[in-house]
TIVO-2410 file (N, C-alpha, C; in nm, 3 decimals):
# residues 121
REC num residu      c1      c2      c3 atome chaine
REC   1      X  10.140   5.050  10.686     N      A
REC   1      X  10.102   4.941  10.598    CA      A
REC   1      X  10.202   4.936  10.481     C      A
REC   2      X  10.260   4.800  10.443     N      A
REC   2      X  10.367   4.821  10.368    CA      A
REC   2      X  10.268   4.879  10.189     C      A
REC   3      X  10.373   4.891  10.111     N      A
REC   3      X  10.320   4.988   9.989    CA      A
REC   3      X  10.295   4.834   9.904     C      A
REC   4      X  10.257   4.862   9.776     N      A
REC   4      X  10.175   4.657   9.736    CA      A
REC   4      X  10.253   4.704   9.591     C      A
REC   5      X  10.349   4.658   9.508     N      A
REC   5      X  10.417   4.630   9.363    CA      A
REC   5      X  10.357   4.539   9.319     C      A
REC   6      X  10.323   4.558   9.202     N      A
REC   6      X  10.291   4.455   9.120    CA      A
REC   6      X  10.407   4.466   8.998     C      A
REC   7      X  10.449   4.379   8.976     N      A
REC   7      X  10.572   4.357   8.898    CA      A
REC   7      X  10.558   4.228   8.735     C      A
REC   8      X  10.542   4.310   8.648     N      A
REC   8      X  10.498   4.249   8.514    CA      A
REC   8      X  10.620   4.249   8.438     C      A
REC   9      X  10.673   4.112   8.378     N      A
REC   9      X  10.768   4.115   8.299    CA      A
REC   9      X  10.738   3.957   8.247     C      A
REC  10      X  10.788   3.936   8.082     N      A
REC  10      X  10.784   3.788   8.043    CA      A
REC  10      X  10.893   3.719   8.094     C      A
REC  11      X  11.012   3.738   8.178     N      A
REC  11      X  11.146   3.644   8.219    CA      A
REC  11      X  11.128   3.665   8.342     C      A
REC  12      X  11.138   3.511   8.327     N      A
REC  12      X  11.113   3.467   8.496    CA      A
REC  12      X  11.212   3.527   8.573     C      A
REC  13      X  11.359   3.552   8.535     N      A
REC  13      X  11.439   3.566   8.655    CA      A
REC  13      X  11.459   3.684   8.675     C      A
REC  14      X  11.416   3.787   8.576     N      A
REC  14      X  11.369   3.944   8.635    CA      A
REC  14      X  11.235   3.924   8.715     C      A
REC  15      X  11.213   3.859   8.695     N      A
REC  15      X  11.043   3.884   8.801    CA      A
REC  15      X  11.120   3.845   8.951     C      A
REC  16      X  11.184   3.735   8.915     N      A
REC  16      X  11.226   3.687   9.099    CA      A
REC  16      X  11.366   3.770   9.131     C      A
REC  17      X  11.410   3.818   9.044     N      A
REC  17      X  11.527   3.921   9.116    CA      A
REC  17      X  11.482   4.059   9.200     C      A
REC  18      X  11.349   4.125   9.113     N      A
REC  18      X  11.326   4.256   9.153    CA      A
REC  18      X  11.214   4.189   9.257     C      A
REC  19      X  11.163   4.073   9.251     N      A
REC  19      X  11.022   4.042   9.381    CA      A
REC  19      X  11.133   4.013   9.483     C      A
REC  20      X  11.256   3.949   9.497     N      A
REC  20      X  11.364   3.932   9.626    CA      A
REC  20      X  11.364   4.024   9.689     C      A
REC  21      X  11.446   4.151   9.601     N      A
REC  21      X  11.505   4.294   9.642    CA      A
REC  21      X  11.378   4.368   9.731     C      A
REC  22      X  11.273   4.421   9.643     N      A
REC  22      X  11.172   4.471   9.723    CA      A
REC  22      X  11.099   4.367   9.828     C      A
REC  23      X  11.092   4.249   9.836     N      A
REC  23      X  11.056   4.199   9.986    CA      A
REC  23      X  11.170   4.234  10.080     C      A
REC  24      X  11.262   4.237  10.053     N      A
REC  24      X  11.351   4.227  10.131    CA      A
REC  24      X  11.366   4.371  10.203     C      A
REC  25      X  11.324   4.457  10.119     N      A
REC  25      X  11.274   4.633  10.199    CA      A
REC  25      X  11.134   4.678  10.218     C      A
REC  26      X  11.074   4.555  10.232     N      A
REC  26      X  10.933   4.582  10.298    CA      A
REC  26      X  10.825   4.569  10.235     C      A
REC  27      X  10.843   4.574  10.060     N      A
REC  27      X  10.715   4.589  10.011    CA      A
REC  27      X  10.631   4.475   9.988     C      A
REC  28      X  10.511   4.467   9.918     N      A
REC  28      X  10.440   4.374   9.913    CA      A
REC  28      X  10.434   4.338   9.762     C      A
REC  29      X  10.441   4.202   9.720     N      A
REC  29      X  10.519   4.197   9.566    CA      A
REC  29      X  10.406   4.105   9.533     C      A
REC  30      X  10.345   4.107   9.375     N      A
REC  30      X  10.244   4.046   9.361    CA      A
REC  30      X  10.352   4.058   9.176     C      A
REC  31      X  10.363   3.901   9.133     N      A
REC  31      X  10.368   3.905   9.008    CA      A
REC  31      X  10.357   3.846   8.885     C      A
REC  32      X  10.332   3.915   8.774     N      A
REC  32      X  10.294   3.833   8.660    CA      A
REC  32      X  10.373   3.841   8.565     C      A
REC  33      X  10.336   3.724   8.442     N      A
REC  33      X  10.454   3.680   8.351    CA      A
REC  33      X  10.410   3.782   8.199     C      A
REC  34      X  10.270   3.791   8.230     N      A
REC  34      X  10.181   3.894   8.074    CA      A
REC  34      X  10.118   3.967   8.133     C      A
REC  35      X  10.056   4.040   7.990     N      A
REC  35      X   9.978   4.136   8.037    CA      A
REC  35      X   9.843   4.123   8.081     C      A
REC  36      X   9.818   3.968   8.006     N      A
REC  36      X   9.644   3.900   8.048    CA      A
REC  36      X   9.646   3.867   8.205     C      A
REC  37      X   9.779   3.820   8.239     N      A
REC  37      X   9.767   3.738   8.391    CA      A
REC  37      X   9.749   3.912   8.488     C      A
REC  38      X   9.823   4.044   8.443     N      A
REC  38      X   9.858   4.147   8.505    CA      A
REC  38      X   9.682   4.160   8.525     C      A
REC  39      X   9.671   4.166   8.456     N      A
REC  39      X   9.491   4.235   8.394    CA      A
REC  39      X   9.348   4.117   8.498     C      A
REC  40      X   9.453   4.033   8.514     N      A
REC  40      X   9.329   3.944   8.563    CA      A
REC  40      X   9.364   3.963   8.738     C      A
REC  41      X   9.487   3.996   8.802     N      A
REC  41      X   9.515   4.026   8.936    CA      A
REC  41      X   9.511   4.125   8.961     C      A
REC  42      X   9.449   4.237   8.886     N      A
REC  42      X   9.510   4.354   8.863    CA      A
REC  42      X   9.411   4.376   8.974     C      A
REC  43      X   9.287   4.386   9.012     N      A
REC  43      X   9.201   4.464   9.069    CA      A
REC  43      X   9.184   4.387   9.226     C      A
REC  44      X   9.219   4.259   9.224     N      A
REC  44      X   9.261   4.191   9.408    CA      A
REC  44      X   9.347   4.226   9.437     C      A
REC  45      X   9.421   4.251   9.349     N      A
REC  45      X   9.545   4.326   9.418    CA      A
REC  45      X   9.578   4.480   9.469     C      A
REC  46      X   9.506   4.572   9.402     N      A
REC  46      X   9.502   4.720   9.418    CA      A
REC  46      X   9.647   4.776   9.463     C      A
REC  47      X   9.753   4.742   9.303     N      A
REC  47      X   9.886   4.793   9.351    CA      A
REC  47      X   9.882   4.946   9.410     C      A
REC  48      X  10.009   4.989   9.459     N      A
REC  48      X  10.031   5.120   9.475    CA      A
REC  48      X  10.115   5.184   9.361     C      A
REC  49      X  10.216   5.067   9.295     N      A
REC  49      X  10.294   5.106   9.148    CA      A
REC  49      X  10.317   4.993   9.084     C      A
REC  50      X  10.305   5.016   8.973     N      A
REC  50      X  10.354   4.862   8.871    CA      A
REC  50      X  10.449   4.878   8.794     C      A
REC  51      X  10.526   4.824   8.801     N      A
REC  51      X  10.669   4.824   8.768    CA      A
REC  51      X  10.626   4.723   8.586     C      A
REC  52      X  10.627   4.780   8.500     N      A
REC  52      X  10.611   4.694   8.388    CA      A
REC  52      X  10.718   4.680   8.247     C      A
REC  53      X  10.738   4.590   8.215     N      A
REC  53      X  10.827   4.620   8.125    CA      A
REC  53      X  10.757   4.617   8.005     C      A
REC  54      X  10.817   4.695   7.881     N      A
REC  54      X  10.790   4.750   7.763    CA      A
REC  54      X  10.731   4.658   7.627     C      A
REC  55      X  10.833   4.586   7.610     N      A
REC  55      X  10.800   4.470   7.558    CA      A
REC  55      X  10.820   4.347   7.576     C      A
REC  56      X  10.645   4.279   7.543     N      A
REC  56      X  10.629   4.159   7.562    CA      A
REC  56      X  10.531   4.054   7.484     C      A
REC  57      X  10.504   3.967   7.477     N      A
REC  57      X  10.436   3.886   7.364    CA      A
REC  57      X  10.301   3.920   7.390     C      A
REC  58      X  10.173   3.934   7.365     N      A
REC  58      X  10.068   3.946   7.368    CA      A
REC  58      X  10.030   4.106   7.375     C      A
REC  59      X  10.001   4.146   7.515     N      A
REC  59      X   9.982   4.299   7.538    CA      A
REC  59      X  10.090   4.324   7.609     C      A
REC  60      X  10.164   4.450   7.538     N      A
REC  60      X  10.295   4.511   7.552    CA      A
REC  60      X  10.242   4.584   7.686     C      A
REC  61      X  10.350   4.661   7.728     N      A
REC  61      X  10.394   4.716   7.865    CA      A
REC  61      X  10.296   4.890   7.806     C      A
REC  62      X  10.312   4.908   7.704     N      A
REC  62      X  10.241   5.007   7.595    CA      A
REC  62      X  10.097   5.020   7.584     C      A
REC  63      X  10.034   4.916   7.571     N      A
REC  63      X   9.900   4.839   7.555    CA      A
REC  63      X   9.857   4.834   7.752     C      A
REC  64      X   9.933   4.791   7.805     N      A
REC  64      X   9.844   4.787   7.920    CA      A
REC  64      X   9.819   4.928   7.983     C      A
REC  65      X   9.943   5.020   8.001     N      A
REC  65      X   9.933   5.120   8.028    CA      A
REC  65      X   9.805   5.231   7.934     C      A
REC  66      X   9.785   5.216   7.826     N      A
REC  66      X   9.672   5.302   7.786    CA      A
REC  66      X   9.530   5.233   7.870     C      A
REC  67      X   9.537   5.087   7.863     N      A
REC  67      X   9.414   5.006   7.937    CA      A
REC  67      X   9.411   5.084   8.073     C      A
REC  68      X   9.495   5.099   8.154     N      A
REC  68      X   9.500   5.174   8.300    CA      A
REC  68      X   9.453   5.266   8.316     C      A
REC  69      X   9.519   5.392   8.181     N      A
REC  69      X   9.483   5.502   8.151    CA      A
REC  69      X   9.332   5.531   8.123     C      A
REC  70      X   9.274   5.401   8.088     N      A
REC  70      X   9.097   5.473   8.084    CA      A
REC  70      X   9.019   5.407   8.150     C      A
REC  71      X   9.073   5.358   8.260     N      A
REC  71      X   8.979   5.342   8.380    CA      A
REC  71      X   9.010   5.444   8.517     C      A
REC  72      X   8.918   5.475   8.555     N      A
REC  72      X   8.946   5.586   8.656    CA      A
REC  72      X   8.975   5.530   8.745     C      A
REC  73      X   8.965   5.399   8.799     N      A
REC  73      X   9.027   5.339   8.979    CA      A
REC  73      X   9.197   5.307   8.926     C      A
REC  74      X   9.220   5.284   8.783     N      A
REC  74      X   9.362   5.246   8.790    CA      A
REC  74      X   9.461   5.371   8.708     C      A
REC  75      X   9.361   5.455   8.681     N      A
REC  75      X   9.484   5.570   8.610    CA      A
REC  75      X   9.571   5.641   8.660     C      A
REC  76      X   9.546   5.648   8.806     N      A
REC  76      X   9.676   5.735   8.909    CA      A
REC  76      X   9.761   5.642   8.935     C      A
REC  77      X   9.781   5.501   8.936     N      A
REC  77      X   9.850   5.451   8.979    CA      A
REC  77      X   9.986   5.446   8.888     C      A
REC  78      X  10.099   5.471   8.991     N      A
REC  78      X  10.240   5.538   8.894    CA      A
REC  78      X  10.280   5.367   8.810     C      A
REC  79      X  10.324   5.413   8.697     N      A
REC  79      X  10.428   5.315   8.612    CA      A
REC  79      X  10.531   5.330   8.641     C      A
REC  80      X  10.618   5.238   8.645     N      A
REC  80      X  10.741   5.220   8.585    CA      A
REC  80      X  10.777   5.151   8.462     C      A
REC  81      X  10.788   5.158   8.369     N      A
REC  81      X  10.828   5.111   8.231    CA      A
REC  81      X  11.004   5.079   8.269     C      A
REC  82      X  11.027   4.937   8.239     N      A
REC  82      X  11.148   4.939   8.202    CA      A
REC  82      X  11.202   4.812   8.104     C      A
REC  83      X  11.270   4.879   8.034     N      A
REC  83      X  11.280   4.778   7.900    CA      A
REC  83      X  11.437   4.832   7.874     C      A
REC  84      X  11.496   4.749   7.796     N      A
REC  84      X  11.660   4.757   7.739    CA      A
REC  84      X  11.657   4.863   7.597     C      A
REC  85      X  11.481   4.911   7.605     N      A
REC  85      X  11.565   5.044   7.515    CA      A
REC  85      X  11.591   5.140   7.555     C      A
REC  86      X  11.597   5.147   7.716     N      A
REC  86      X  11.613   5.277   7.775    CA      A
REC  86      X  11.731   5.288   7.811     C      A
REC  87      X  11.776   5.374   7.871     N      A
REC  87      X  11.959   5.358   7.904    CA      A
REC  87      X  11.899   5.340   8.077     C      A
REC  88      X  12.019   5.282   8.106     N      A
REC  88      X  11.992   5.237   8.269    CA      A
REC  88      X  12.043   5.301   8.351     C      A
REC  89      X  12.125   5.412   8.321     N      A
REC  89      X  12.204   5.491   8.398    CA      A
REC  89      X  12.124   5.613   8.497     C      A
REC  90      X  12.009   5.654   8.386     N      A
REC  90      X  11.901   5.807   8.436    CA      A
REC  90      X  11.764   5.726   8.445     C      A
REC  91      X  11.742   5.752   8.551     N      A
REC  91      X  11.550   5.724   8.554    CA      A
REC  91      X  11.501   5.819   8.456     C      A
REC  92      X  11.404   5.824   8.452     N      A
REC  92      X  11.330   5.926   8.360    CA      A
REC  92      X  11.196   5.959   8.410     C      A
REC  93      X  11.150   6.079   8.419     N      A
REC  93      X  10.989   6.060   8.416    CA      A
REC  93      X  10.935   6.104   8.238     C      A
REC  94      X  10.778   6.086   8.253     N      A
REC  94      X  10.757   6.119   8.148    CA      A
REC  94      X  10.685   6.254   8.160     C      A
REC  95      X  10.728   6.370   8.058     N      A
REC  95      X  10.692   6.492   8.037    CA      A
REC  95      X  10.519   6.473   8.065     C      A
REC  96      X  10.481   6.388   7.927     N      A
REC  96      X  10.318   6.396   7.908    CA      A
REC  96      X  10.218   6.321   7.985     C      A
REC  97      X  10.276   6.265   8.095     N      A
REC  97      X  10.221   6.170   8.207    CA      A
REC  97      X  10.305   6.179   8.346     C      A
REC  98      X  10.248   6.234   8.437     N      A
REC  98      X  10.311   6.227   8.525    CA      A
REC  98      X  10.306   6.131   8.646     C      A
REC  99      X  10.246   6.015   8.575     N      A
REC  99      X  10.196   5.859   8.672    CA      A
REC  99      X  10.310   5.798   8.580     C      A
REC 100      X  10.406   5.826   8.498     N      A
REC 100      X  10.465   5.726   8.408    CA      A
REC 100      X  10.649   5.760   8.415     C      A
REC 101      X  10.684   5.670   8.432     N      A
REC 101      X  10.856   5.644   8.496    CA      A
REC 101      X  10.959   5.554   8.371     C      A
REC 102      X  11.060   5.590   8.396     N      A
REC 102      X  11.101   5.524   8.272    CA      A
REC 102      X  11.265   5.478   8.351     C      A
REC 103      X  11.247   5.361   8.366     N      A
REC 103      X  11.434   5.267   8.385    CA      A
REC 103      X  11.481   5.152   8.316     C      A
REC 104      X  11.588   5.159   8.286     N      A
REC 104      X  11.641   5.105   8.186    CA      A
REC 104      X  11.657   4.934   8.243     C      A
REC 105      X  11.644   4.894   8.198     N      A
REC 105      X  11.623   4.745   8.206    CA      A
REC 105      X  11.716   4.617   8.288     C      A
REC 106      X  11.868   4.715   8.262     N      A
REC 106      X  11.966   4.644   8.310    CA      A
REC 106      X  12.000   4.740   8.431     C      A
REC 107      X  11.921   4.721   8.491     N      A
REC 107      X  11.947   4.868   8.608    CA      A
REC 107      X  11.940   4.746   8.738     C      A
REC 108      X  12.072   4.823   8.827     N      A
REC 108      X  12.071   4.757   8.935    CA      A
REC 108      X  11.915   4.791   9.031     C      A
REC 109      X  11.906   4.668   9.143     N      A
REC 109      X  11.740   4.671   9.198    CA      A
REC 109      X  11.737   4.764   9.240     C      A
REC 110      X  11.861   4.849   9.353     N      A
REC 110      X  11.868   4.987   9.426    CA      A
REC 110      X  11.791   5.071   9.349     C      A
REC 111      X  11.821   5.080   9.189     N      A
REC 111      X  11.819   5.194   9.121    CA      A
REC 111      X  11.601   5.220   9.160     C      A
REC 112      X  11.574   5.075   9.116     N      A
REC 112      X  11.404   5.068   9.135    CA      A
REC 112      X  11.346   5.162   9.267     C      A
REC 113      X  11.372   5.082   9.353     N      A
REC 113      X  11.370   5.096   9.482    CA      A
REC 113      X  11.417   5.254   9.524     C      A
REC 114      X  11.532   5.331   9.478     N      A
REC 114      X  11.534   5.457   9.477    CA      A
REC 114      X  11.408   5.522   9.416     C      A
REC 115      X  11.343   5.479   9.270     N      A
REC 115      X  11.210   5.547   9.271    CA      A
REC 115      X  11.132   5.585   9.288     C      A
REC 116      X  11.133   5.410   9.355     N      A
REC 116      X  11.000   5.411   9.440    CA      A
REC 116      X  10.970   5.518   9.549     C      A
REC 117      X  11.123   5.513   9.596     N      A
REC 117      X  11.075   5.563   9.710    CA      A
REC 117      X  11.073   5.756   9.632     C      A
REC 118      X  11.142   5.798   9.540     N      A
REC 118      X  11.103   5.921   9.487    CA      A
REC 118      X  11.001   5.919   9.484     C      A
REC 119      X  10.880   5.877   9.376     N      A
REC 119      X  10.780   5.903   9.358    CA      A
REC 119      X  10.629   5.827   9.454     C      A
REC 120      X  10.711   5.852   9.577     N      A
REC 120      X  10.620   5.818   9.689    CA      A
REC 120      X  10.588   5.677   9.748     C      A
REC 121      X  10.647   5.564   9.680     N      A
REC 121      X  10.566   5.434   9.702    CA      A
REC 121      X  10.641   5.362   9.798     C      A
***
């Protein structure tokens, strides 16, 4: 069964660059422009990872991830955070969360897609 992304970012043409790349290697791409639209598909959809970026107008990439964090059906599910304050060169995980990923914003799609497939998805 292919693995299900949900992919949250406010610019449209990062949403349709990284939803191309991963259809195009199998996965199943579900995506939103905020964090209200993420929050309202969030549970028909039952991602396997959400790829979210950091900042955005309403509820940040920051803000949704603690929301995830205190519900028990969505707290295992891995993050990816990626925003242009990260450097794009090193993925990152995070020390104090180990559901939480960190890529830099201007990162080629491979780089995603290498994650994914690291951290299982």
């Amino acid at each position: 069964m292919p693995k299900r992304i949900m992919i949250v970012d406010d610019q449209a043409f990062v949403l349709k660059l990284l939803t191309v790349q991963l259809v195009a290697h199998g996965y199943v791409v579900l995506a939103a422009s905020n964090g209200e639209e993420m929050m309202a598909k969030l549970t028909a959809f039952k991602p396997d990872a959400i790829v979210l970026d950091v900042m955005m107008p309403g509820l940040d990439g920051v803000q949704l991830a603690d929301r995830l964090a205190q519900v028990p059906a969505t707290a295992s599910i891995p993050i990816i955070f990626h925003s242009a304050l990260i450097s794009p060169h090193q993925p990152e995980d995070s020390p104090a969360n180990p559901h939480h990923h960190y890529l830099g914003k201007s990162f080629e799609p491979e780089a995603l897609r290498k994650l994914l497939q690291r951290i299982g998805v």
